[in-house]
N, C-alpha and C positions, 0 to 999 in steps of 0.2 A: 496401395501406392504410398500413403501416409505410413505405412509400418515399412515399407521397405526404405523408404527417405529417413525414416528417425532413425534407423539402424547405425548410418555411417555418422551421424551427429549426436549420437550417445558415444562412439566410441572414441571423437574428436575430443570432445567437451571432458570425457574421462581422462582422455591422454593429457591436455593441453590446460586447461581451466583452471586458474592459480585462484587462493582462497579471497574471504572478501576483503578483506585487510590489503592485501598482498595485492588485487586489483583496484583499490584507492589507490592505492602509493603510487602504482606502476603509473595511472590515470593521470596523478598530479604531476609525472615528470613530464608525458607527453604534452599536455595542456600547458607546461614550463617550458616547454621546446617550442611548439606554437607560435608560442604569445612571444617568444625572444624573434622568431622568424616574419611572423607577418603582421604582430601588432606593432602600436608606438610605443614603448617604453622598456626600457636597458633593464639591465640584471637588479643592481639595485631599485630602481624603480618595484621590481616585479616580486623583487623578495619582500618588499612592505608590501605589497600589494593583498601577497599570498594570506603571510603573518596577522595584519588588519580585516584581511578575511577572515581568518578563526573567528574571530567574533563578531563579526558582522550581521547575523540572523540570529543574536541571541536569545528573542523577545520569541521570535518566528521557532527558533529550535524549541525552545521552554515549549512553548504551545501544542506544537510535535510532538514533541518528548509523554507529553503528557496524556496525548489521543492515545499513542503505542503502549504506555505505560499502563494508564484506567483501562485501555481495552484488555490488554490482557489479564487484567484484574477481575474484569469483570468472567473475562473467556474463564476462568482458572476456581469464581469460588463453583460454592459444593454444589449448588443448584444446577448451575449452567454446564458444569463437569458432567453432574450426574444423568443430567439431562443427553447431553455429549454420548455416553454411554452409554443409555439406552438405544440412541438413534443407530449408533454404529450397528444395529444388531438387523438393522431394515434389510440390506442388500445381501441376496441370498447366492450370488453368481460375479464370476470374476467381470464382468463386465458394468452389472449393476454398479460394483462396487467404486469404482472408475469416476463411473457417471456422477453417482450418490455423494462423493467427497469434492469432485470440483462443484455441484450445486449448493450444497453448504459452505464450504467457500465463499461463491460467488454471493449467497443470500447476507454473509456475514461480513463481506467487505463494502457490501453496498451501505451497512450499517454502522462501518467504522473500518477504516485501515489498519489499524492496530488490533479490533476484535478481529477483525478478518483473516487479519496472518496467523492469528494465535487459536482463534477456532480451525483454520485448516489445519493446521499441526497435531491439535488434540485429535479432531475427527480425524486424518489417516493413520493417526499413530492405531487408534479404539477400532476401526474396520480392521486394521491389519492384526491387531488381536485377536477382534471375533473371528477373523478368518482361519487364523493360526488353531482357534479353540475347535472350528469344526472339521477343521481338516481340508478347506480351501484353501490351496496355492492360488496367489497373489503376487506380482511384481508389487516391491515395493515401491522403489522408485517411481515407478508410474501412478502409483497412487498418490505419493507425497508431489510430483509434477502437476497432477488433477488438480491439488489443493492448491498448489501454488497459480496454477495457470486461471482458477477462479477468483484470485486478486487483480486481475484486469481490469477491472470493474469500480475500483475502487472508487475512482474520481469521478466518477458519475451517479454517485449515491452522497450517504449525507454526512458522512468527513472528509465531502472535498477542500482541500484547502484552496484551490486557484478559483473556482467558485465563490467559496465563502469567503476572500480578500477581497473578490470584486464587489459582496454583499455587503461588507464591513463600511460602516461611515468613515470619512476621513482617511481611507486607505488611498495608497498610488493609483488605484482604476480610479475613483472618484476626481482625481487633482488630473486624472489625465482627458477623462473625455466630461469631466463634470457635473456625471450622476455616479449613485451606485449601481449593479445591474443586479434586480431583485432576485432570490434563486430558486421563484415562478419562472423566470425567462430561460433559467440554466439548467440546473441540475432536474427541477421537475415541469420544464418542456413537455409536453407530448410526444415529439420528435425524439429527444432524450431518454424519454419511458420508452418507446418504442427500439432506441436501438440497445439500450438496456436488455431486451429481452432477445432481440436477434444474437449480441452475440453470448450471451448464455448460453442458448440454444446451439449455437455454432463451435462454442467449449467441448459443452457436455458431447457433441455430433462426431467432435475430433478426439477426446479421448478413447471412448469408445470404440471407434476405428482402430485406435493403437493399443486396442487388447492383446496382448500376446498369444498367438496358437501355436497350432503344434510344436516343434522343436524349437520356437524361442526360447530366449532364456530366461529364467525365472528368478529374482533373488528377492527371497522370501524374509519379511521383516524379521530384524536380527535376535539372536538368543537374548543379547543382555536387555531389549526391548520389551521384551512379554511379557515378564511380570510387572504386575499392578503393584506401585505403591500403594499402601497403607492411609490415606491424606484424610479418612471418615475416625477415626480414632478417637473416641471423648477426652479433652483434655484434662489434665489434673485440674481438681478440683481448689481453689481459691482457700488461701490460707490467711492472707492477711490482708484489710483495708486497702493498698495497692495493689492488692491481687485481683480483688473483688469487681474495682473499678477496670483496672484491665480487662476483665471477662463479663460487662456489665453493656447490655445491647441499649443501656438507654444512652450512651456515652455516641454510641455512631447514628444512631438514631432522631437525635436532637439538631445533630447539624445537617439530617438529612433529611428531615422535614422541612429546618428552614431552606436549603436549598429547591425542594419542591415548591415551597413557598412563592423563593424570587423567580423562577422558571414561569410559574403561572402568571406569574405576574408581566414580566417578560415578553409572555406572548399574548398576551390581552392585551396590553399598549402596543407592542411593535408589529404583532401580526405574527406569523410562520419565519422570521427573519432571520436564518442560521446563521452566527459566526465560529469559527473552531473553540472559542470561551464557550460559546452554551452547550456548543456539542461536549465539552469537558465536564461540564458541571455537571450537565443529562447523565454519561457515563459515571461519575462521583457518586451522586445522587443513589443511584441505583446500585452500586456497589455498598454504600452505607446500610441500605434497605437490607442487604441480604447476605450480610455478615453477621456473626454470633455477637461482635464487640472488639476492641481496638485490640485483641492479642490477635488475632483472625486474621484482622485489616494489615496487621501490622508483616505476619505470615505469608501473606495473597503479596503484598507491595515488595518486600524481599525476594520471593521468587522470579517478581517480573522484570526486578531490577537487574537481577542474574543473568538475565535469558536477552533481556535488551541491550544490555550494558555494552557488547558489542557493536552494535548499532550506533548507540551513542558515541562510542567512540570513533567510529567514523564519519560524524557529522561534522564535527569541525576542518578535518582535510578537504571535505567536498565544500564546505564553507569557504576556504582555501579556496580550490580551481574556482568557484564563482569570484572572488575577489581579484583571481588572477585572469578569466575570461572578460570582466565587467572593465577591469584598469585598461590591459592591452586593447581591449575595442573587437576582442575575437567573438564574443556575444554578437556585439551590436553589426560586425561584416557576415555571423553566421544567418541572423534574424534580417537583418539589411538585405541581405542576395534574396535572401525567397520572397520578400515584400516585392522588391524590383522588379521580378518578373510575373507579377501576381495579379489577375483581373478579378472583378468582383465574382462568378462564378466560378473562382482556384485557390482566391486567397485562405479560405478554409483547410483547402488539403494541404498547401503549404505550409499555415500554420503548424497542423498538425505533423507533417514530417519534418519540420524545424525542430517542434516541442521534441517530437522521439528521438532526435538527433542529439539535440542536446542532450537530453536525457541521459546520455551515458556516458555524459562528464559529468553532470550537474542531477543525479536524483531525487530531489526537492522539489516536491511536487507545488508549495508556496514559493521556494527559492528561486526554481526555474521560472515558477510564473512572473514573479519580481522581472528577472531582467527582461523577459519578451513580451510580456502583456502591453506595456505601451508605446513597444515598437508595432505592434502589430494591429493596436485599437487606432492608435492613430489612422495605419494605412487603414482602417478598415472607415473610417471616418472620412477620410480622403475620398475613397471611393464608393461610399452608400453601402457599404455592408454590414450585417446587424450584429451590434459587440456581443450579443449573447453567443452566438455561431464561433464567433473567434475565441471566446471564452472557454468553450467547450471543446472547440480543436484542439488548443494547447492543452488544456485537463486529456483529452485522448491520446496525443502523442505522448505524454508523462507516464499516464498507465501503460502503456502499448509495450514501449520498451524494458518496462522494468520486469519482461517476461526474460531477457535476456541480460540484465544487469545486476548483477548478484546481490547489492546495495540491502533491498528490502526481503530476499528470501532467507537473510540469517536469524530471525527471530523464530519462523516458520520451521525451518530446518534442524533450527536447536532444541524446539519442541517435537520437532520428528526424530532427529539421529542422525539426519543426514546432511552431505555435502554439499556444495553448488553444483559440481560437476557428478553428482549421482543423478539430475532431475533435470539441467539446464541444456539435453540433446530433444528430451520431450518436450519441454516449454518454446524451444527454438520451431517447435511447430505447431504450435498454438498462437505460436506469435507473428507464423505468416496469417491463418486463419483470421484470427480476429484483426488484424490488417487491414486485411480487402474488407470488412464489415466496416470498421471507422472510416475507413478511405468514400466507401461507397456512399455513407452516411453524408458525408460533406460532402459529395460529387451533386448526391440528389438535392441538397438543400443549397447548392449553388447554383444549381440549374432555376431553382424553384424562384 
């Protein structure tokens, strides 16, 4: 059933699916049409709005920037690579193969949203190799879809950012219901480990499914794909005093001690207390540890900035539509309706189909959380429901949709070869699947 449905939504998504640039822009007219239609404020109004947007989350982008950045840094040196490429060699059958890439995925997104994108990339591009090497056909698509559909997961592991804002002292959750909510109560829940592992399991259940057999069709990862760069090659050897120092391991090593340093310390005063800064500095940390010396670091940071650079460049338009949903009041009527008709066992699911709603104006897994977390704490305060629950709906509507929001799979993609619309017919059914798992998740703990 599941292969006969993705059929007609690979070959939509193929016809129809405009690149990810191309559906920012397209995004920010509609959400400009909107806002001139049902919100308060005129054309001028709405063009500062926009404009004042761009840099509106600059502190919040930086911090972003920098999770996707160090992660891929980290996904990319020779360890973690080589590592990469060993594993790829595990799965022996087209369908293992499937399964094997969206888990690694899912285990790498839970560890970082930026390692996560950029380890699924490596891992399906290294299976699609080994496969090519032994003479397993392989959809590729399907494989890079695998990896992409195991970034679902993101926000419920440990670079959540709507989690770790509600963690952060002094942030907008603290001024709103006036504590922080520790991320014992969020991200590692019981509840949360628990639906952590359902829909893993319910990825890996649907990829699988959507094996391709007999007379499907196959397209097999591309020629210019297969061969291996070169990236182990000993560098030229140091020739002069700034040579030396360039190629000298005590140079990354010095500041990566002292960073292990302040982490320890860190967490002996504050306790297990994530905020996206320590998660930065963890990821830093670890990257200095296992680099040769700053020519290395400097090689690893250039490539990532290549491969992200698109990315970034789309953050400030969607910075934009938040500036221009937040002014006209289309945020606060789209989070407003769902609270309205919301009782203490629904406000959860609401939540969460609000979050994924927006979510495909607003892909800011922090940003989104900004405008709707104290619309929705509040109602949740209103009515005795517990802000951890609502915390975690909006972190699941955030992830949910960005199965279908091309936003975050261009990092992924650019380290695989491919398109939005090569992978976004298979994600589109991953994306009902893990659905009913989130939904279910908040049905039962509203009932409870």
């Amino acid at each position: 059933m599941l292969r006969a449905l993705s059929r007609p939504l690979v070959a939509g998504v193929e016809r129809f699916m405009p690149g990810a640039f191309v559906f920012a822009v397209v995004l920010s007219v509609i959400v400009a049409v909107l806002a001139l239609i049902f919100g308060d404020v005129g054309p001028v109004e709405l063009t500062l709005a926009w404009g004042d947007g761009l840099a509106g989350l600059l502190d919040f982008m930086t911090q972003v920037a920098l999770v996707l950045l160090l992660g891929y840094t980290l996904a990319t040196t020779r360890q973690v690579k080589a590592a990469l490429v060993r594993v790829a060699e595990v799965p022996r059958s087209p369908r293992a193969a499937y399964v094997f890439v969206a888990l690694i995925a899912s285990l790498a997104s839970l560890i970082s949203f930026g390692l996560g994108l950029v380890v699924g990339g490596v891992i399906a591009l290294e299976v699609g190799r080994a496969a090519r090497r032994r003479g397993t056909p392989l959809h590729y698509p399907l494989l890079v879809a695998s990896a992409y559909s195991g970034f679902v997961v993101w926000h419920m592991g440990y670079s959540a950012t709507g989690p770790l804002a509600a963690a952060t002292p002094g942030s907008f959750v603290e001024e709103a219901i006036g504590r922080t909510i520790p991320i014992t109560e969020t991200v590692f829940s019981l509840w949360n480990l628990i639906a952590i592992a359902v829909t893993v399991a319910a990825i890996l259940g649907t990829v699988a499914l959507l094996t391709p057999k007999g007379d499907d069709r196959i397209v097999e990862l591309p020629d210019r794909m297969v061969e291996e760069e070169d990236e182990d090659a000993a560098p030229a050897p140091p020739s002069t005093p700034a040579e030396r120092l360039e190629a000298s391991r005590l140079i990354t090593l010095v500041p990566a001690v002292a960073l292990l340093g302040y982490l320890v310390v860190y967490f002996v005063q504050e306790g297990f207390d994530l905020t996206l800064d320590i998660v930065n500095w963890s990821f830093l940390a670890a990257i200095l540890l296992l680099v040769r010396g700053p020519r290395e670091l400097s090689d690893l940071v250039g490539g990532a900035v290549r491969t992200v650079g698109e990315v970034l460049l789309q953050y400030p338009l969607y910075a934009g539509i938040i500036g221009m949903m937040t002014a006209s009041g289309l945020a606060a009527q789209l989070s407003g309706f769902f609270t309205t008709v919301a009782g203490p066992g629904t406000l959860g699911v609401l939540a969460f189909l609000s979050a994924g709603l927006l979510n495909m104006f607003v892909p800011s897994g922090g940003g989104q959380f900004a405008v709707q977390a104290p619309i929705f704490l509040d109602a949740a305060n209103s009515i005795g429901v517990d802000p951890a629950v609502i915390t975690m709906a909006i972190a699941y509507g955030d992830q949910w949709t960005n199965l279908v929001q091309p936003f975050w799979a261009v990092p992924l993609l650019a380290v695989a070869g491919l398109g939005v619309r090569d992978i976004f017919g298979f994600t589109a059914i991953t994306f009902l699947v893990s659905g009913l798992v989130f939904g279910g998740t908040l049905l039962v703990l509203g009932a409870g």
